[in-house]
C-alpha positions as CSV (number, residue, x, y, z in Angstrom):
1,X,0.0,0.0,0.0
2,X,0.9,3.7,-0.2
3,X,3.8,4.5,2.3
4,X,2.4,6.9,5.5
5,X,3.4,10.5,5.0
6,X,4.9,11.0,8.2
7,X,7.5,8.4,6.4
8,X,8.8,10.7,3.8
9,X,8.6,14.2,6.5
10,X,11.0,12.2,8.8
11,X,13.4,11.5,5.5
12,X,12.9,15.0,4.6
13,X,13.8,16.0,7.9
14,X,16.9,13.6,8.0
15,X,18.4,15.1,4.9
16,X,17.8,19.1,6.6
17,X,19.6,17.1,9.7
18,X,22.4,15.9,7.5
19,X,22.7,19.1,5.6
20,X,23.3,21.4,8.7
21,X,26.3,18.8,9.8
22,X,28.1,18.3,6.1
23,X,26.7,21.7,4.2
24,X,29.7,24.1,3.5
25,X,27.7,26.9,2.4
26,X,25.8,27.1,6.6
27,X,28.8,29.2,8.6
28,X,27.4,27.2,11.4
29,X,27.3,23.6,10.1
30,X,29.7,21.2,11.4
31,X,32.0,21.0,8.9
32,X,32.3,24.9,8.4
33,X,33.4,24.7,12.6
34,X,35.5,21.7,11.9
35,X,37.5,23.9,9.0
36,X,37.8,26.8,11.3
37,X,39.9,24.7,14.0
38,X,41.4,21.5,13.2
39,X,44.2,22.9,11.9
40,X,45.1,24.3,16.0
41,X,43.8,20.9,17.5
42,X,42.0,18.0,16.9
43,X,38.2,18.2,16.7
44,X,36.1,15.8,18.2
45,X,33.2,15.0,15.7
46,X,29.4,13.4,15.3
47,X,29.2,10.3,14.2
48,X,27.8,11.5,11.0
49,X,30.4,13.7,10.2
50,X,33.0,11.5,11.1
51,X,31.6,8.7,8.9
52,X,31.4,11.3,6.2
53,X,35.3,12.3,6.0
54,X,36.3,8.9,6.8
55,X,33.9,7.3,3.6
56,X,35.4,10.9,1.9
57,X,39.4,9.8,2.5
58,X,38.4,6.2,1.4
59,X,37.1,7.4,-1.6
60,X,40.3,9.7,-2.4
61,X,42.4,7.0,-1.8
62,X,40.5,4.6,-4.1
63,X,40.4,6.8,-6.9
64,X,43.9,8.0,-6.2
65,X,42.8,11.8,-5.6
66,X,40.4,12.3,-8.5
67,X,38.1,12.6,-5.8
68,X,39.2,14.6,-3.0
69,X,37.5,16.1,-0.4
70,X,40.1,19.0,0.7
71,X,39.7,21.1,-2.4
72,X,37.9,23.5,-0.2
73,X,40.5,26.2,-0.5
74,X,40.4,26.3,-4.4
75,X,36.7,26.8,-4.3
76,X,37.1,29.9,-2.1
77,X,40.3,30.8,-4.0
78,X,38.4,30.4,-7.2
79,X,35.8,32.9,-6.4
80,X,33.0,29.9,-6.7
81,X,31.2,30.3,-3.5
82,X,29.5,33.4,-3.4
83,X,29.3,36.1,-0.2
84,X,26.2,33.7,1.1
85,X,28.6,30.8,0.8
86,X,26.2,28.6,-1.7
87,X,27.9,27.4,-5.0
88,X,26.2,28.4,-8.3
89,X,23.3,26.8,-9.0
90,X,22.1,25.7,-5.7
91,X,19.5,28.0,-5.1
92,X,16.9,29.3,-7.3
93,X,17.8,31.6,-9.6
94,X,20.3,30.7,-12.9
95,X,22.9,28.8,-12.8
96,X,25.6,31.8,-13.2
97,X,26.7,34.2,-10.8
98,X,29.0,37.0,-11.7
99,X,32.2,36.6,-8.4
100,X,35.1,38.2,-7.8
101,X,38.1,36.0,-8.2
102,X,42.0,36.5,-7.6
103,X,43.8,37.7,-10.6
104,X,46.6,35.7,-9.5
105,X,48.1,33.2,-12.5
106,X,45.8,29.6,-12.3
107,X,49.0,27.5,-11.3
108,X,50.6,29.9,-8.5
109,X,46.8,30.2,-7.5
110,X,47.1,26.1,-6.9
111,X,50.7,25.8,-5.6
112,X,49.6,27.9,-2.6
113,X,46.8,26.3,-1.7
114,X,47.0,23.2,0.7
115,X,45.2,20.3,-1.5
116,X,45.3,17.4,-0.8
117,X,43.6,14.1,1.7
118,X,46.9,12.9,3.1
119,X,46.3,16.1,5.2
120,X,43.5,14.9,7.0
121,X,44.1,12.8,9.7
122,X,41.5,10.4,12.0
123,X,41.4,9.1,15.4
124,X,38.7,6.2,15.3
125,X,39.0,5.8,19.3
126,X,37.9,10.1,20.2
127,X,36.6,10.3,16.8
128,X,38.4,13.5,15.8
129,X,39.8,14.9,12.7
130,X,42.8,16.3,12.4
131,X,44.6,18.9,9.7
132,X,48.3,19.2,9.4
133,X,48.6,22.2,8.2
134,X,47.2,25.4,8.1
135,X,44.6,26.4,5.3
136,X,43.0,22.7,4.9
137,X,39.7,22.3,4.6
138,X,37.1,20.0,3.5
139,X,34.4,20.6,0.9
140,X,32.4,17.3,1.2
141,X,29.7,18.6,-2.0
142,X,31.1,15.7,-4.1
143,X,29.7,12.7,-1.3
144,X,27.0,14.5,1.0
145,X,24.4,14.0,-1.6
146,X,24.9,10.4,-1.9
147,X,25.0,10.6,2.6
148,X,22.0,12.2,2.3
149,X,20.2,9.9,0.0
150,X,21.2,6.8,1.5
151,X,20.4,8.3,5.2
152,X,16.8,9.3,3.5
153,X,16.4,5.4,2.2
154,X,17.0,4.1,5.8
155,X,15.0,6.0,7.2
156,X,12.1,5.4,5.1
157,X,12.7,1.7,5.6
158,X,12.8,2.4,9.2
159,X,9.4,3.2,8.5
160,X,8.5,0.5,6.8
161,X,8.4,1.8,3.1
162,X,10.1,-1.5,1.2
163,X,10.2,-0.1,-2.4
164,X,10.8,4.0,-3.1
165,X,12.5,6.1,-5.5
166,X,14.2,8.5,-4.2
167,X,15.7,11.5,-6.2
168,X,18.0,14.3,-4.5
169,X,18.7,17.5,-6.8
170,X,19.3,15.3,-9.5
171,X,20.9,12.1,-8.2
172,X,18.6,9.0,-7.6
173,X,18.2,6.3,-5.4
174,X,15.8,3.4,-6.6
175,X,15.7,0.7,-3.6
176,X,13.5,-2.1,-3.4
177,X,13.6,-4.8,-5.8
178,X,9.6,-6.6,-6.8
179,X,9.5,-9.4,-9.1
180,X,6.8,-8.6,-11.4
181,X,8.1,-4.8,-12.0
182,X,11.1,-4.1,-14.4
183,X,12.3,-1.0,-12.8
184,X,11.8,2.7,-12.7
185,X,12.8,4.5,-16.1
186,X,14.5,7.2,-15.6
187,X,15.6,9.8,-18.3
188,X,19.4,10.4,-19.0
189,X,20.2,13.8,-19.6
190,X,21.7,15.6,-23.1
191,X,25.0,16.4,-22.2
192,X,24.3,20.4,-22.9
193,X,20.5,20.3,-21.5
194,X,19.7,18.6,-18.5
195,X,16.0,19.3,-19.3
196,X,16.1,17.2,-22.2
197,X,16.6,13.4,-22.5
198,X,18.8,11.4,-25.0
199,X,17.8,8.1,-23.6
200,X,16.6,6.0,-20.9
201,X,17.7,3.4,-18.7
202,X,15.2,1.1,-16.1
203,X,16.9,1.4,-12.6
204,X,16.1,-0.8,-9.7
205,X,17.9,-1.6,-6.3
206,X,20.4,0.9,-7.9
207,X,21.6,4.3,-7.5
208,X,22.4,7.2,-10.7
209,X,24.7,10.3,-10.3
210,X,25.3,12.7,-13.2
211,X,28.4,15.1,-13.1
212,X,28.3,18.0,-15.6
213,X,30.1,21.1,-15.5
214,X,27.4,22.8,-17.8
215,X,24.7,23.9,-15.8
216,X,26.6,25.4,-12.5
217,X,29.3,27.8,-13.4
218,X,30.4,30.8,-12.4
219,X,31.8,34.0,-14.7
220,X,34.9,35.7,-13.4
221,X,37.6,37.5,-14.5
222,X,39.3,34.1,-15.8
223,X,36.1,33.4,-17.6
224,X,33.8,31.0,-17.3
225,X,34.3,28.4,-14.5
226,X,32.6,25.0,-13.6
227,X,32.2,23.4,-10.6
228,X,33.7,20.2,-10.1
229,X,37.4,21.0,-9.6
230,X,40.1,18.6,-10.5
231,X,42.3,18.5,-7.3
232,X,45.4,17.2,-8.9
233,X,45.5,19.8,-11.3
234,X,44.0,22.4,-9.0
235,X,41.4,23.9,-11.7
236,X,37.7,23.2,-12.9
237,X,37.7,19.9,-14.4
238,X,38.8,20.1,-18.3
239,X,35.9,17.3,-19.9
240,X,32.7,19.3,-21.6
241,X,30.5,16.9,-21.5
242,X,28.4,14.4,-18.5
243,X,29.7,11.4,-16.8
244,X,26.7,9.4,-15.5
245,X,27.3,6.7,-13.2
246,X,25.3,3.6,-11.5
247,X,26.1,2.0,-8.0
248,X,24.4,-0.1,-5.6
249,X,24.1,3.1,-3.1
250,X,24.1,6.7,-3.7
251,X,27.6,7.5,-1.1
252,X,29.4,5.5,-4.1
253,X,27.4,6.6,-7.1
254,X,28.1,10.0,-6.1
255,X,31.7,10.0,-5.0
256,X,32.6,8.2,-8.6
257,X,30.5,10.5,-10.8
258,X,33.0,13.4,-9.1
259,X,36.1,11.1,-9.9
260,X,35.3,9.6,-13.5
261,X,33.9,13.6,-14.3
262,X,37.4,14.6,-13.1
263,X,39.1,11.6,-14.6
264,X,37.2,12.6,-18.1
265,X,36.7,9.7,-20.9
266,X,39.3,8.6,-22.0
267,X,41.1,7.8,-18.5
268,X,37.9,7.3,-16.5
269,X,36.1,4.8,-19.0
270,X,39.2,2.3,-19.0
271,X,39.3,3.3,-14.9
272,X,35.1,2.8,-15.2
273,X,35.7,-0.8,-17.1
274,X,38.6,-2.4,-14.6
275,X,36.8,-2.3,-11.8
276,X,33.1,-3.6,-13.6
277,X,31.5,0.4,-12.6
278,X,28.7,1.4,-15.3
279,X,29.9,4.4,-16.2
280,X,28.6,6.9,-19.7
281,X,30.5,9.6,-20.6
282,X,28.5,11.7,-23.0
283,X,29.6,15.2,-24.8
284,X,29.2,17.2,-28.2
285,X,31.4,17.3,-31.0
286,X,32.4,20.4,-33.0
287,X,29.3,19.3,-35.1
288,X,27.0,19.4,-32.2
289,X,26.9,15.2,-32.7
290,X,26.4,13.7,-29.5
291,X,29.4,11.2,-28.7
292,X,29.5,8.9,-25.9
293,X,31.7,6.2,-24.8
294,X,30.4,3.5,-22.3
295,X,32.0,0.8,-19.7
296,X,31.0,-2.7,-20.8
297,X,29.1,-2.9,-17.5
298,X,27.0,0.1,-18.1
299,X,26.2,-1.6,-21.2
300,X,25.0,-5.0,-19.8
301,X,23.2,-3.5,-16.7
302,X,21.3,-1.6,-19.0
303,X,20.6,-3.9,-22.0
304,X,22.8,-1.7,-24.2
305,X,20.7,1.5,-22.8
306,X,18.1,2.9,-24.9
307,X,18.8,6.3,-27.3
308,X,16.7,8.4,-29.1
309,X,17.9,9.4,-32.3
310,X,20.2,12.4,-31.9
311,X,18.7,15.7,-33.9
């Protein structure tokens, strides 16, 4: 039967929960007070945002830093969160906000600033967090939406909901698995229009992420940035086009569609097919043809996904 209402409130109300512990953008969140002071002396943590950084540093070392949660100094050095601390493109007006950035060259801009996980160190037994040098700090917007999706899915559980589709600003979460239903279908997105779909894929027990530097940018006085950073390089990501990802829960679905956007497709597709992750890259070429390039295991999980002939 339906699910109760007062089953999706409380998952509402868990994600607002999660959000004031792991939101950069709230001064007063957690992880903005952790920033402030774990460079002076260790901080003891919540168990949420403890579990947070430590699935954040296992998820930097897996994808040997593609992903990396300490690129918080770029994005402040980069200009790309605003005076109310929100990236582009999180709240409700368009995507692009005009921001003052240094005028400093791109590479200097990087060498200064203090990048990388090895910085961040955990004590499991006073569950604190640690920085070991001054100027670190975590941006965890590449993982909390996954956190938050897979906290909303337990909690609707918790209320006894046994099949829902769940879907976060864009990211999905499809638990639940009934014998006589194929799955959900859910739309993927062209690469230059998330409002339009190019295909569609039937999701169950399953969770989607979709990394594109195309809709949140922000226009400063180095042009036009995007906001998923590469941390090795220490700039916006260089790929043009969308990386979609699938992942049996939304923490990892979201965590790789940051690293195989940052890896781009010609690195993160091989990276996608050794490890049997169903990964799409999809972009434009000079033509305005759409191009893709898929792991062999997005292609069998999705019977060869479905596309709609390109214009």
């Amino acid at each position: 039967g339906p699910a109760p209402p007062e089953a999706f409130e409380a998952a509402f109300d868990e994600v607002a929960r999660l959000e004031g512990i792991l939101s950069n953008w709230r001064r007063t969140s957690e992880v903005s007070r952790l920033n402030r002071d774990a460079a002076r002396a260790p901080v003891r943590c919540s168990a949420e945002l403890f579990g947070a950084v430590d699935a954040a540093l296992q998820w930097a070392e897996g994808t040997e830093g593609a992903f990396d949660p300490t690129v918080e100094p770029l994005v402040r050095a980069l200009g790309l969160r605003g005076d109310d601390g929100r990236l582009p493109g999180t709240d409700d007006h368009a995507g692009t906000r005009a921001a003052g950035a240094p005028t400093a060259g791109d590479d200097d801009l990087a060498a200064r600033q203090p990048i990388g996980w090895r910085h961040v160190h955990l004590d499991r037994l006073s569950r604190s967090v640690r920085f070991d040098a001054p100027g670190v700090g975590l941006d965890l917007g590449g993982i909390g939406k996954g956190i938050a999706l897979d906290a909303a899915a337990r909690v609707l559980r918790r209320h006894g909901v046994q099949r829902a589709l769940v879907d976060f600003g864009g990211q999905i979460l499809a638990f639940g698995h009934r014998e006589d239903s194929p799955g959900w279908i859910i739309g993927i997105a062209d690469p230059d229009d998330r409002g339009s779909a190019i295909g569609v894929v039937r999701v169950d027990d399953l969770s989607i992420a979709t990394s594109s530097n195309s809709e949140r940018f922000v226009d400063t006085r180095r042009g036009r940035l995007g906001h998923i950073l590469d941390p090795i390089e220490g700039r916006p990501a260089r790929f043009q086009g969308s990386l979609t990802v699938a992942a049996p829960d939304a923490t990892s679905a979201d965590a790789l569609s940051t690293a195989l956007f940052v890896m781009g497709p010609v690195k993160g597709a091989a990276w996608a097919e050794a490890r049997d992750i169903a990964a799409l890259y999809l972009w434009r070429d000079e033509s305005g043809s759409i191009q893709w390039r898929a792991s062999r295991a997005f292609g069998e999980r999705f019977g060869g996904w479905v596309t709609t002939p390109g214009d």
